[in-house]
TORLO-921895 format. One record per residue: x, y, z of N, C-alpha, C, O in turn; residue in three letters. Coordinates in nm, 3 decimals. Atoms other than C-alpha are relative to their C-alpha. Layout:
N
+---------+---------+---------+---------+---------+---------+---------+---------+---------+---------+---------+---------+------+
:     n_u :     n_v :     n_w :    ca_u :    ca_v :    ca_w :     c_u :     c_v :     c_w :     o_u :     o_v :     o_w : resn :
+---------+---------+---------+---------+---------+---------+---------+---------+---------+---------+---------+---------+------+
:       X :       Y :       Z :       X :       Y :       Z :       X :       Y :       Z :       X :       Y :       Z :  ala :
...
+---------+---------+---------+---------+---------+---------+---------+---------+---------+---------+---------+---------+------+
***
This chain:
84
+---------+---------+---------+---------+---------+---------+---------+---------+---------+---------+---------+---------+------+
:     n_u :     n_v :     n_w :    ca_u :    ca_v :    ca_w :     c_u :     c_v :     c_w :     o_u :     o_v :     o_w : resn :
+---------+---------+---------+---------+---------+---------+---------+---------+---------+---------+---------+---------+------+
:   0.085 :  -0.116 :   0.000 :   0.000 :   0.000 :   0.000 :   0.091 :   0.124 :   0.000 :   0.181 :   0.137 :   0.083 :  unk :
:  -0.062 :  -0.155 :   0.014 :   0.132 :   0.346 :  -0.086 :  -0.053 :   0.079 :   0.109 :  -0.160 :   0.059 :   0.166 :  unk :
:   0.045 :  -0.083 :  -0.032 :   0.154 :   0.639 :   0.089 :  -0.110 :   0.068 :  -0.016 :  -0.116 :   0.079 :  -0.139 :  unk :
:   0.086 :  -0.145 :   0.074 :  -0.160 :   0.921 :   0.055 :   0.124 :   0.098 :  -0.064 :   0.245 :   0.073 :  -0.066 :  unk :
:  -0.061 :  -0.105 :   0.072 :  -0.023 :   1.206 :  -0.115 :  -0.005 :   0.099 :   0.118 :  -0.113 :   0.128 :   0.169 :  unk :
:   0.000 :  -0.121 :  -0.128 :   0.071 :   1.469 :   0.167 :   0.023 :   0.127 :  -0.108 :   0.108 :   0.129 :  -0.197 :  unk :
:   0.022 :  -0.074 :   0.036 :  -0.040 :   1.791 :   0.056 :   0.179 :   0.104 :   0.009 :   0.161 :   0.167 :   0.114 :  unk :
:  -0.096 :  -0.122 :  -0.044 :   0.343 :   2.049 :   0.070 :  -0.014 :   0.105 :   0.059 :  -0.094 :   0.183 :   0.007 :  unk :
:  -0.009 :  -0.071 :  -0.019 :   0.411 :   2.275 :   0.282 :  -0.026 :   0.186 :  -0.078 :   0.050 :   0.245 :  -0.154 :  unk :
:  -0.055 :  -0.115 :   0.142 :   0.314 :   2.622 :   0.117 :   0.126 :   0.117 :   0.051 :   0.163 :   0.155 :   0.162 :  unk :
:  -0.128 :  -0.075 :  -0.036 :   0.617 :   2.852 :   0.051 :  -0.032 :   0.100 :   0.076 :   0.063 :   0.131 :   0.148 :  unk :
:   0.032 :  -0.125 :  -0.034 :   0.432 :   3.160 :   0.181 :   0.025 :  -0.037 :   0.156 :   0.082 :   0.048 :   0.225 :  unk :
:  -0.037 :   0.013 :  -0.181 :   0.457 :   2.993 :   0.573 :   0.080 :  -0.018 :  -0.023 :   0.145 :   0.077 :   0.021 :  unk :
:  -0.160 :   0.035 :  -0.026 :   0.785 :   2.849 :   0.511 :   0.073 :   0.103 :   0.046 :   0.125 :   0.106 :   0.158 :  unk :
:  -0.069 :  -0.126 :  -0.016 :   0.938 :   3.208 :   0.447 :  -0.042 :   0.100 :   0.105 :   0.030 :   0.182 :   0.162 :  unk :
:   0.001 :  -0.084 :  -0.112 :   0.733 :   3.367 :   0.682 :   0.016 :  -0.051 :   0.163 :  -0.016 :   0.015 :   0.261 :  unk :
:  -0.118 :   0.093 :  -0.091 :   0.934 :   3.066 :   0.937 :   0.140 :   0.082 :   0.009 :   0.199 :   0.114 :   0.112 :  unk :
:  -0.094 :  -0.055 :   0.007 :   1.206 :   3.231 :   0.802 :   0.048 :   0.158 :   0.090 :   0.141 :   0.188 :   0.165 :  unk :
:   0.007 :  -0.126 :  -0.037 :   1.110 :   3.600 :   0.866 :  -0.012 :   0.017 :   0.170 :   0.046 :   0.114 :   0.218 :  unk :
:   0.054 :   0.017 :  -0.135 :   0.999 :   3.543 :   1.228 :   0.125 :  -0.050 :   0.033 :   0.171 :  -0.007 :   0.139 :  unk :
:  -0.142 :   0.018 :  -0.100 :   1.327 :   3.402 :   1.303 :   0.113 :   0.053 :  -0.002 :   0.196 :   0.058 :   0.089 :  unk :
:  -0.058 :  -0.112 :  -0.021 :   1.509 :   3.637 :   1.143 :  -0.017 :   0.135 :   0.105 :   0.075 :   0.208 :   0.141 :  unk :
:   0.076 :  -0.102 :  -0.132 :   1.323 :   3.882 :   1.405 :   0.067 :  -0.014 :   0.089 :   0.148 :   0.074 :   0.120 :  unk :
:  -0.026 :   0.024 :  -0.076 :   1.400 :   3.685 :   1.668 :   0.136 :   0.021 :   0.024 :   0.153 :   0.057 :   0.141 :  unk :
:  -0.089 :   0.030 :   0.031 :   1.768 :   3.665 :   1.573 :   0.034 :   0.180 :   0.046 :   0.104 :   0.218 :   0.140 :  unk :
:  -0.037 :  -0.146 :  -0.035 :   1.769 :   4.074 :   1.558 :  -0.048 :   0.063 :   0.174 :   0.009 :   0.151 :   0.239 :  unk :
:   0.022 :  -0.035 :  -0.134 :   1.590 :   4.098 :   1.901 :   0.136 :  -0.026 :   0.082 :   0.209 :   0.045 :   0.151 :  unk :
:  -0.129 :   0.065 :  -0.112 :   1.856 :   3.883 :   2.057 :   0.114 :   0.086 :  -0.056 :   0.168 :   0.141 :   0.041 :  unk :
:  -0.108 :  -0.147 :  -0.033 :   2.132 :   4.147 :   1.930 :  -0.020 :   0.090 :   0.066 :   0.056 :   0.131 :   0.154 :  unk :
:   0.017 :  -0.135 :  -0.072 :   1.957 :   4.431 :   2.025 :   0.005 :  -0.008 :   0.141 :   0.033 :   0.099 :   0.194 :  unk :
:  -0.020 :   0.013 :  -0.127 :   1.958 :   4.289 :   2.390 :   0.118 :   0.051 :   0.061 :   0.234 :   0.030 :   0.025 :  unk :
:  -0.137 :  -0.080 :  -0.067 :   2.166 :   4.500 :   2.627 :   0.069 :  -0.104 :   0.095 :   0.183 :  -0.077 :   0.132 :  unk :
:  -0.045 :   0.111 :  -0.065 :   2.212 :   4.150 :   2.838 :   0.060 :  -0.104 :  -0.111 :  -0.012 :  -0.112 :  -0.210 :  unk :
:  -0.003 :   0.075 :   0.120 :   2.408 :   3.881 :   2.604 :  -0.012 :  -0.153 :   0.106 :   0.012 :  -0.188 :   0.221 :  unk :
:   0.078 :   0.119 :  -0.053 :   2.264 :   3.553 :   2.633 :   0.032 :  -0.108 :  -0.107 :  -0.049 :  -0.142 :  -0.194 :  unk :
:  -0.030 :   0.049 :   0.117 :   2.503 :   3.323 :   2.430 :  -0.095 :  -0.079 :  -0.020 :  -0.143 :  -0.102 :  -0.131 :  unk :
:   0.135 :   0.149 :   0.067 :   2.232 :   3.041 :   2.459 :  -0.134 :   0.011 :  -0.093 :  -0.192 :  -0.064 :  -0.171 :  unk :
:   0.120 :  -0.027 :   0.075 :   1.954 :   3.240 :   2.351 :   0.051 :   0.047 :  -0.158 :   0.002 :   0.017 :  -0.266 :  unk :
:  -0.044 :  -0.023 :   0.151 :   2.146 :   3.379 :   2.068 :   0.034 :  -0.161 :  -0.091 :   0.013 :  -0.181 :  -0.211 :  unk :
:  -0.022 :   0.131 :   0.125 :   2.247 :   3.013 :   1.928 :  -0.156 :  -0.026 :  -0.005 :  -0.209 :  -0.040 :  -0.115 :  unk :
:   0.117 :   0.100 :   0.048 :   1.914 :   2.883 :   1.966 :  -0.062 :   0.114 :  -0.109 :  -0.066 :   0.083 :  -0.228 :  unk :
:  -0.005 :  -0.042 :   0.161 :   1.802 :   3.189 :   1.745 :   0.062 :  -0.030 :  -0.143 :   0.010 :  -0.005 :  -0.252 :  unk :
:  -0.094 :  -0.050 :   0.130 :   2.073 :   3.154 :   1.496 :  -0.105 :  -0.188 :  -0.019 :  -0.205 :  -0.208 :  -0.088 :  unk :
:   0.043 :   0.172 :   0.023 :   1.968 :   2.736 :   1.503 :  -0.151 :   0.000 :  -0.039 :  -0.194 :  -0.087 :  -0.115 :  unk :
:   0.163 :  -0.016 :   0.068 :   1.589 :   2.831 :   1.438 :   0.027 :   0.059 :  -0.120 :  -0.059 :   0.040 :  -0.206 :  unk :
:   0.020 :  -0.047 :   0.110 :   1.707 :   3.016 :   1.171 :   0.061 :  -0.060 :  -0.118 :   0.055 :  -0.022 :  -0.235 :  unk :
:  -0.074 :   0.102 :   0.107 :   1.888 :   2.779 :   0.984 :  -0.089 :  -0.096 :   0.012 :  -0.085 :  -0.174 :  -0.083 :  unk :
:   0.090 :   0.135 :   0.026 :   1.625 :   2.520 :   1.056 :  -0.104 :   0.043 :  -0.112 :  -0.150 :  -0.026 :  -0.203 :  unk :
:   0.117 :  -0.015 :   0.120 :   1.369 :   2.768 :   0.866 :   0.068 :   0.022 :  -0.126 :   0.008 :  -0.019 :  -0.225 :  unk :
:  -0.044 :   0.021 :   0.151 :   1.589 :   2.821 :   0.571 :   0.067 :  -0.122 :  -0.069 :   0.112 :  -0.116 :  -0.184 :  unk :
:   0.003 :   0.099 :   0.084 :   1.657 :   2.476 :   0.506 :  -0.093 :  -0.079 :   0.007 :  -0.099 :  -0.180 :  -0.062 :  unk :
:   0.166 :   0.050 :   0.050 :   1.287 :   2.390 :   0.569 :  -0.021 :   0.047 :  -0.188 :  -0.046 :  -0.022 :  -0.287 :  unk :
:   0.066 :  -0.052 :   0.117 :   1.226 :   2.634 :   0.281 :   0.070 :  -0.044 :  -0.130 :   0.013 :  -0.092 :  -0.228 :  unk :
:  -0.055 :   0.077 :   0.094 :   1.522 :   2.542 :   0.074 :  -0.058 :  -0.105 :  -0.030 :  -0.117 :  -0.113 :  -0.138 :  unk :
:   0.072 :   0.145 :   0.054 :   1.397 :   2.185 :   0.079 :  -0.125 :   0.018 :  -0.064 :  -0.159 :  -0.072 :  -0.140 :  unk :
:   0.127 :   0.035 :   0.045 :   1.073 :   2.258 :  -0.017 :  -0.009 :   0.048 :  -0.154 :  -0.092 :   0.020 :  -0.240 :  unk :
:  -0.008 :  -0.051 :   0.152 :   1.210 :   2.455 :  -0.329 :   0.021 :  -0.104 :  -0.082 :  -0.054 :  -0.145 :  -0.170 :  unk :
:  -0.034 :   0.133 :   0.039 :   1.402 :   2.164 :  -0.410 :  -0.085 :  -0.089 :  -0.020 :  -0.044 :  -0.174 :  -0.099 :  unk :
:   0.054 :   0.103 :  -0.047 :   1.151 :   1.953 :  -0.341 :  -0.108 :  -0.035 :  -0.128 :  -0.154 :  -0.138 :  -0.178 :  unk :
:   0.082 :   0.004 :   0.117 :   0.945 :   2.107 :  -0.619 :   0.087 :   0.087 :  -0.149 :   0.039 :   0.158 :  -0.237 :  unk :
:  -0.054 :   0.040 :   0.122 :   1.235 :   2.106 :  -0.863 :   0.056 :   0.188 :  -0.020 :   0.128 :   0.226 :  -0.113 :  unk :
:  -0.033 :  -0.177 :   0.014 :   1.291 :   2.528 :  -0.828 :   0.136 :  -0.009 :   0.080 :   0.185 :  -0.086 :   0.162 :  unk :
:  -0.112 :  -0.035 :  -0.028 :   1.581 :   2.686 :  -0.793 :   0.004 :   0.060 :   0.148 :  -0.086 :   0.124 :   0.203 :  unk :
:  -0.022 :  -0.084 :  -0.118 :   1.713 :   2.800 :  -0.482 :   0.078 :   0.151 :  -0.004 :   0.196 :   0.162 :  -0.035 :  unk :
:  -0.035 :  -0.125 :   0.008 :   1.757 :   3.167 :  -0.465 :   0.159 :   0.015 :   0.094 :   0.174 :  -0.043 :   0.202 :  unk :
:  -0.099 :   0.029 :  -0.042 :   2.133 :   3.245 :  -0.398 :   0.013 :   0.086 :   0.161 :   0.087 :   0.043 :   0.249 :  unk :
:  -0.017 :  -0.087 :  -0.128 :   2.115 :   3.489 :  -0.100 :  -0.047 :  -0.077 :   0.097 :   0.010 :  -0.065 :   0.206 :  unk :
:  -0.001 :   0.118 :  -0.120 :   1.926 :   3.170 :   0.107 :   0.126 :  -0.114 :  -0.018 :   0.171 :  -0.176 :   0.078 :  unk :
:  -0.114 :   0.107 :  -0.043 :   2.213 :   2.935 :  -0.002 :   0.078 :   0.087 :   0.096 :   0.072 :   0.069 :   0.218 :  unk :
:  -0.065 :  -0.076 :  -0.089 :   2.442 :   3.212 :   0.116 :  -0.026 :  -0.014 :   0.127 :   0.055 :  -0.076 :   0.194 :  unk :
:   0.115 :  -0.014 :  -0.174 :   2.210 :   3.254 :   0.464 :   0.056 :  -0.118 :   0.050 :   0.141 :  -0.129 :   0.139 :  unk :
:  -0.043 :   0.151 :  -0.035 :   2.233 :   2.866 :   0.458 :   0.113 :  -0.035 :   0.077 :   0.120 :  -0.055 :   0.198 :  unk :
:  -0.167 :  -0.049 :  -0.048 :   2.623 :   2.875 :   0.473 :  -0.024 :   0.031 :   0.134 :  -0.043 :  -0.047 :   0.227 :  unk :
:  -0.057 :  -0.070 :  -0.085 :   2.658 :   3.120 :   0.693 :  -0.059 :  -0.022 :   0.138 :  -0.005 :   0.029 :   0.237 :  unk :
:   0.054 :   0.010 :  -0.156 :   2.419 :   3.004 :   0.997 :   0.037 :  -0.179 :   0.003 :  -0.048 :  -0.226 :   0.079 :  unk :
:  -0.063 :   0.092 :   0.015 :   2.594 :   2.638 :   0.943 :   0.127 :   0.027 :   0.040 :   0.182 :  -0.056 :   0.114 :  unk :
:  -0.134 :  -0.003 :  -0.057 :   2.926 :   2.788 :   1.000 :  -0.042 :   0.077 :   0.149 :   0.031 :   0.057 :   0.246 :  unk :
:   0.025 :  -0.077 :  -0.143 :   2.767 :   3.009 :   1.302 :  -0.075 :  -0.125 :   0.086 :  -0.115 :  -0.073 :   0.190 :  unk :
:   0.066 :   0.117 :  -0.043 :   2.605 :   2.682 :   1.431 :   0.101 :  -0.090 :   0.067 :   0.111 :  -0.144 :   0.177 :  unk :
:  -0.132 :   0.099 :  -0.051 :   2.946 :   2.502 :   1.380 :  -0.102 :  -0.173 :  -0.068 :  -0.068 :  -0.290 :  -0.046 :  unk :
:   0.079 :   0.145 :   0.092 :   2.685 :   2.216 :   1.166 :   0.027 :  -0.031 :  -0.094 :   0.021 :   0.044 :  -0.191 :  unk :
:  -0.080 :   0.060 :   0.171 :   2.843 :   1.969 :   0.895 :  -0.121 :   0.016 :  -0.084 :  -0.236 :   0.010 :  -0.039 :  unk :
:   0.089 :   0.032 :   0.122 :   2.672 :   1.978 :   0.540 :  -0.048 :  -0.110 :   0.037 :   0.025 :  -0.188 :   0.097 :  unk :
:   0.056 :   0.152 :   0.004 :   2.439 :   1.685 :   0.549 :  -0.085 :  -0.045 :  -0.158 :  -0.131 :  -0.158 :  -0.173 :  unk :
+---------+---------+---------+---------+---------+---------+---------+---------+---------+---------+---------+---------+------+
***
């Protein structure tokens, strides 16, 4: 027996996953207290929503816009997380 067909994620929440944790990410700078933990787990939400969204581009065969690979990168090396 096959799977059902699971309906995809649409891109419009994915990115606005993204946006919301970019937020979060700028709150936690602007804090006059630094709070390395709260700042990783921002930076780590925010790499979880841009390779939610990546995948889902991928997923439906579109290109990935280069400024989220970039993003990608760069909260992978701020993470300290291997390519998988």
């Amino acid at each position: 027996m096959t799977a059902p067909n699971v309906l995809p994620h649409p891109l419009g929440a994915l990115f606005a996953d993204i946006l919301t944790a970019r937020a979060e990410q700028r709150r936690q700078s602007a804090q006059k207290v630094n709070d390395p933990g709260a700042r990783a787990a921002a930076r780590r939400e925010s790499l979880r929503a841009l390779e939610a969204y990546a995948d889902e581009l991928e997923r439906r065969c579109w290109p990935v816009p280069r400024q989220i690979q970039q993003d990608i990168r760069l909260h992978r090396a701020l993470c300290q997380r291997p390519r998988s």
